[in-house]
N, C-alpha and C positions, 0 to 999 in steps of 0.2 A: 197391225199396229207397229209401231218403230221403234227398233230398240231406243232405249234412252241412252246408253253408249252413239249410236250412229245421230243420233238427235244431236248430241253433242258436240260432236265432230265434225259434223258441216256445219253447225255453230261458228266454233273457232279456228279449227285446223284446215290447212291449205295444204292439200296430198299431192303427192308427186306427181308426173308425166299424167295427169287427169284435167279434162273439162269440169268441173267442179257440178257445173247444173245438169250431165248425167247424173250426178249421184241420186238427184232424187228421185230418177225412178228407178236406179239398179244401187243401192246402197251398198258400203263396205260390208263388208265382214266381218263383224264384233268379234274380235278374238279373246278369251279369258287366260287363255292356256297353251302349254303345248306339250306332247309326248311322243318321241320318237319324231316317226313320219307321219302324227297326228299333229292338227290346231283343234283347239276345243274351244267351240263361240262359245259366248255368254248365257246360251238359251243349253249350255252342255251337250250340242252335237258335236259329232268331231267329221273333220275334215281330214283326207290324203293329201297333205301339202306335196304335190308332184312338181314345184318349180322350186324348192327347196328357198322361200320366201325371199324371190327374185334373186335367188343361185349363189343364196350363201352361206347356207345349210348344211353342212358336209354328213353329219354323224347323227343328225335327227336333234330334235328340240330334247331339254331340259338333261343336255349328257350330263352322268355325273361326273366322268373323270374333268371336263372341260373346268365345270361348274366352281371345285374342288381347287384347280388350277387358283382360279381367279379370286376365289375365297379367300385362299395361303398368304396372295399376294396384296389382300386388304390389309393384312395385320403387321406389314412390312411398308409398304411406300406405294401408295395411292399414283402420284404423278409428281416428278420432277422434272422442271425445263432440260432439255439437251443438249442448250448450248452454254459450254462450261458446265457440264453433269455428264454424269454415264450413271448406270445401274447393273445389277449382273442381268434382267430376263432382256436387254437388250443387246447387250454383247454378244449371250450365250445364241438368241436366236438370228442376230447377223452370222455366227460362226457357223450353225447348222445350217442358214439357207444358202451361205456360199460353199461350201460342200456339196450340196445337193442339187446346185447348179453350174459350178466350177467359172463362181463371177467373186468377185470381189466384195466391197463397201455398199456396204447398203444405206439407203437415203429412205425416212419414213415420214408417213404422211397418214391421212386416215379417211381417203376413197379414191376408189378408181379415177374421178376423173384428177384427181391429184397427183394420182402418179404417172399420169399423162403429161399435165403439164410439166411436171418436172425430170422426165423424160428429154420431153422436145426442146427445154430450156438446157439443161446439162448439156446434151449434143451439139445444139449453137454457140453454146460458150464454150465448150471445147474447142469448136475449129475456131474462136476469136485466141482463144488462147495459144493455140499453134499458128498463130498468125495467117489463118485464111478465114475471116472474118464475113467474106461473101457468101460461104456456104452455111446459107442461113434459112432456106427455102424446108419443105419437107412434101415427101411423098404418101400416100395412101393407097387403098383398093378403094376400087367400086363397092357401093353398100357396107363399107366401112363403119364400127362406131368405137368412137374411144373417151364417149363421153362429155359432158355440156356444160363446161367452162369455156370460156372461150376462146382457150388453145385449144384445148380437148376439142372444140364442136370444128376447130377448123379441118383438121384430119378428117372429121366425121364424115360420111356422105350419105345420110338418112332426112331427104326433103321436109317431113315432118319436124324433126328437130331444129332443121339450120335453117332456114327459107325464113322464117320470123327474124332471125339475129343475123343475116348476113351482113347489115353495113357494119358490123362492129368487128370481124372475122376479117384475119390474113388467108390472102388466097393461098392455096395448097394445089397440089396436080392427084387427082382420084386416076389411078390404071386399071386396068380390066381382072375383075376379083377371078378366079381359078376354079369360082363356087362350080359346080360338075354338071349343076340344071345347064348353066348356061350354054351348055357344051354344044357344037353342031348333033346334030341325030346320029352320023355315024360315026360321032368321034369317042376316043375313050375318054375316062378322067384324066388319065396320064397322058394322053396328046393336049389336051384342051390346058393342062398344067403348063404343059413346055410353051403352047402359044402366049400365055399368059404372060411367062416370064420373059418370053422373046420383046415381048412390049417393054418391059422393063427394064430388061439391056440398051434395047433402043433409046429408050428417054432418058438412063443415066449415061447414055454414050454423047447425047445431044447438052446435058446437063449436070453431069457431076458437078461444073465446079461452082455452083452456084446452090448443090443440094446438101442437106446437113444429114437425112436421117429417110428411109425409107420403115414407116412404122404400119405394122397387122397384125391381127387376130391371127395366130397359129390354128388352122387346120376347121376350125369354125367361127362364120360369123355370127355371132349370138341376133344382133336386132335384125342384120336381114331375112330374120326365120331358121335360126341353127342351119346357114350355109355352110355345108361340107366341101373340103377339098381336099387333092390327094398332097400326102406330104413330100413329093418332090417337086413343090412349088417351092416351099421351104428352103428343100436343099438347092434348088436353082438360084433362088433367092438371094443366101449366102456367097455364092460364090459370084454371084453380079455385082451387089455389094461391095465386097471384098475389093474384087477387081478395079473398081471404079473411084474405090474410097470414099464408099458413104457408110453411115451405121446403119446398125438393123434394129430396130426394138423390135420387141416383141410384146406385146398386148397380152398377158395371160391374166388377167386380171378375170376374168368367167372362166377359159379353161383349165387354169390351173391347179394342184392340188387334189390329180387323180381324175378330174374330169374326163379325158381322154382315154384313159387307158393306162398312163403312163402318168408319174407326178406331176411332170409337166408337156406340155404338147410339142415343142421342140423336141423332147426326146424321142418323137416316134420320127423322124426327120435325122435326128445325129448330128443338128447344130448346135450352134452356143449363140444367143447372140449379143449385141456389142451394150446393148440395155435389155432389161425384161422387169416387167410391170404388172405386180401382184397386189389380190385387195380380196374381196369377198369371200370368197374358205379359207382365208388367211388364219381368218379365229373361227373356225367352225359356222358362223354366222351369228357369234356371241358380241364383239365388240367391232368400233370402226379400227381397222388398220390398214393404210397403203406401204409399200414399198415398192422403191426402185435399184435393182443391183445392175452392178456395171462393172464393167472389166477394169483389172489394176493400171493399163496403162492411159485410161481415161481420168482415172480418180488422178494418178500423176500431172496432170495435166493442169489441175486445179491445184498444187500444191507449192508454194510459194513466201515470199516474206509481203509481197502484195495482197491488202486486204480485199480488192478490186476484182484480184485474180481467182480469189474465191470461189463459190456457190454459196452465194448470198439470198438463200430460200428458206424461208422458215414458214413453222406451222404451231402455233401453241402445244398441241399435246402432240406432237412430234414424241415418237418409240415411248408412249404413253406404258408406263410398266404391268398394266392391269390386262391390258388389251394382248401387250408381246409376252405373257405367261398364259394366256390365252391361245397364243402363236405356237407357243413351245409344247402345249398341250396337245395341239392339234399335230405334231411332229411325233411325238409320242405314242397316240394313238395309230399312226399310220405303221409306226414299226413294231409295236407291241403285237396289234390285230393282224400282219400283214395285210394290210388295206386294199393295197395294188393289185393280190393275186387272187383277194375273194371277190375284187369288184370287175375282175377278168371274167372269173366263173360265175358273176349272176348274170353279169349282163347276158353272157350266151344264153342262159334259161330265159332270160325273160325275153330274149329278142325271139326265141321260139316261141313265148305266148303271142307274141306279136303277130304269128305268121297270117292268122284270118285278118288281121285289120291292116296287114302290107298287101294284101290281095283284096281288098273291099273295093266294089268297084267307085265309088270317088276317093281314092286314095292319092296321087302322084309323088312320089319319087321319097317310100318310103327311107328312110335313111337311120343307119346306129352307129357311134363313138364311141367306145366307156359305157361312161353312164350318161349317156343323151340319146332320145330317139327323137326322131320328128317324123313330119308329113304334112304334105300340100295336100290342104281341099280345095279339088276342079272345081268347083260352081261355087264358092263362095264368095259374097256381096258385101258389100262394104260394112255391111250391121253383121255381120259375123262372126268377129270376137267377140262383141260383147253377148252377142247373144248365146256363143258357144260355151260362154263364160259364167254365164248368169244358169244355163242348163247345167253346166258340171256342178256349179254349188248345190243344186237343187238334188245331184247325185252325190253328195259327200266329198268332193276334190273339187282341191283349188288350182284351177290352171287357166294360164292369162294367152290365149294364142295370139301368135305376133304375125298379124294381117291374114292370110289365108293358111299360115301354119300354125298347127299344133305340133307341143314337144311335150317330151316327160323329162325334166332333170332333177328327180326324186335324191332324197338325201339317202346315204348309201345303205341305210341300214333299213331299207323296206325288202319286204321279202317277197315271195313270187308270189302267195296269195291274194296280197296287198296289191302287186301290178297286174293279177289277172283281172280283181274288181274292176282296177282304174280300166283294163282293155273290154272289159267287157261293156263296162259305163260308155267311153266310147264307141262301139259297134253301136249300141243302142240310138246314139247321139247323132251318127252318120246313116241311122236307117237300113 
């Protein structure tokens, strides 16, 4: 029989990135609750949320310190507009994220693909503003995603997303991603990184001055199936950029905020770059928040007695105060817990429970980050994920694998006998 929650909700609601008429033979997941790295359906089973509730979960559902945050700052100021207003949890967490990126002003928004678009939009008004006005174009990688707006789906190169919306989409130039599968057989990560970026120099050699911003995912691509690459693509990157005089954004919007290894995935590289575009562990995966920070002599840029000269971008709950005490919580907790240096030492343990299911023989090209693992299944068919998907519920985890990968990007406070289940549910799944 059907939940009456799920009843409901093909009823009325229209779910994200979903064919709607699957649902009815593989229904959602009625969720009541959450604890930790647990969901608790309706019916009171609990689930291992292992994608940390599409990757923005940082500290497990129902933290209190977060919760607490957010509480303080009901009793105070809900939301005031931003233009002509400031508040202190906005100030105070622009101050702390540029510190801890060594960028500037921050611009806020409230998702990912938002700080995309405003990303790609600041960048081209800058060079309008410095009087190069042609360099309005923008680069990408292959298997690129920065989200489905659409500026955001232009950068993108995931055929399932864009191929529906192309006549409405500015063309963009996709170069050859650094991801490591792709690599020749006897090359390494690090050759197959330098050819990478050899293409890059080549097309901003051919094209700088027509290009505004060369914009990627640091170090993983999330919807190509957590593509991995080495971070001296990064550093190539930068100094191609540089040289040519285009900006670099940076996408951290999935790895940022310890994902890596490092708070943000530039840092394992030793760039900075010229934008960087944060959203999802922003607030632990408590409220919507985007930001975009940018170097002082960009904001300069914009800075004028012309209203024109601007950044004339607005968003109603733009540095929404409920949401950036939320932000500051989440800052908090990563220096309180030393966040960075326990989620060094689990992942090693848990990348050793791993070792039977990186040797299983349908595994290919197991791979770990931080807190991210993945893996390619060799024979798997296009009913795959969901099938993969509908069996892990059936095991207590929820995890959504993206085409013939599965990953784990569990929120950080699961422990090693929580990911042995999950690995062992898996061994079971893969036969």
């Amino acid at each position: 029989m059907m939940d009456p929650l799920v009843q409901r909700t093909l009823a009325a609601v229209w779910h994200p990135c979903t064919q709607m008429k699957h649902m009815e033979q593989a229904p959602p997941l009625a969720v009541a609750a959450g604890d930790g790295p647990w969901l608790i359906g309706t019916d009171g089973r609990r689930y291992l949320d292992l994608i940390s509730s599409w990757w923005v979960n940082l500290f497990g559902h129902n933290e209190p310190r977060i919760k607490a945050a957010i509480k303080d700052q009901l009793d105070k100021i809900e939301h005031v507009l931003l233009a002509g207003c400031t508040h202190v949890p906005v100030v105070e967490l622009s101050e702390r994220l540029a510190a801890l990126t060594g960028l500037g002003h921050a611009f806020y928004a409230s998702d990912g693909a938002s700080a995309t678009e405003i990303a790609l939009k600041m960048s081209a008004h800058y060079w309008r503003n410095v009087g190069r006005p042609q360099k309005n174009s923008f680069v990408s990688l292959a298997n690129g995603y920065h989200g489905e707006t659409v500026g955001a789906l232009s950068v993108t190169d995931v055929a399932l997303f864009k191929e529906q919306y192309a006549p409405l989409l500015r063309p963009s130039v996709s170069l050859p991603s650094p991801d490591f599968r792709l690599a020749e057989e006897d090359e390494s990560a690090t050759d197959y990184a330098r050819r990478c970026a050899k293409a890059l120099d080549e097309h901003l050699g051919r094209h700088a001055d027509t290009t505004a911003a060369l914009i990627l995912e640091p170090l993983v691509q999330g919807a190509a199936g957590m593509a991995m690459y080495d971070p001296l693509y990064l550093e190539l990157a930068r100094e191609i950029c540089d040289r040519h005089d285009v900006h670099l954004i940076a996408d951290e919007i999935a790895v940022g905020f310890g994902r890596t290894g490092t708070m943000f995935a530039c840092e394992r590289a030793g760039i900075t770059p010229d934008f960087m575009c944060l959203s999802k562990g922003i607030t632990g995966g408590y409220l919507p928040l985007s930001c975009v920070l940018t170097r002082d002599n960009i904001y300069q840029a914009f800075y004028g007695d012309e209203t024109a000269r601007g950044f004339l971008h607005s968003h109603s709950y733009t540095g929404n105060p409920l949401a950036c005490r939320a932000a500051l919580a989440v800052l908090d907790i990563f220096a309180q817990d030393d966040v960075i240096a326990q989620n060094r030492a689990k992942a090693a343990r848990c990348t050793e429970l791993m070792a039977e299911l990186a040797e299983h023989e349908r595994v290919r090209h197991f791979r770990q980050l931080g807190m991210i693992w993945a893996f390619d299944v060799k024979d798997a068919d296009v009913d795959f994920p969901l099938r993969f998907h509908r069996a892990a519920l059936d095991r207590s985890m929820l995890l959504r694998p993206i085409g013939a990968t599965v990953y784990f990007m569990p929120p950080y406070c699961i422990d090693e006998t929580q990911m042995k289940r999950a690995v062992d549910a898996c061994l079971q799944l893969l036969g």
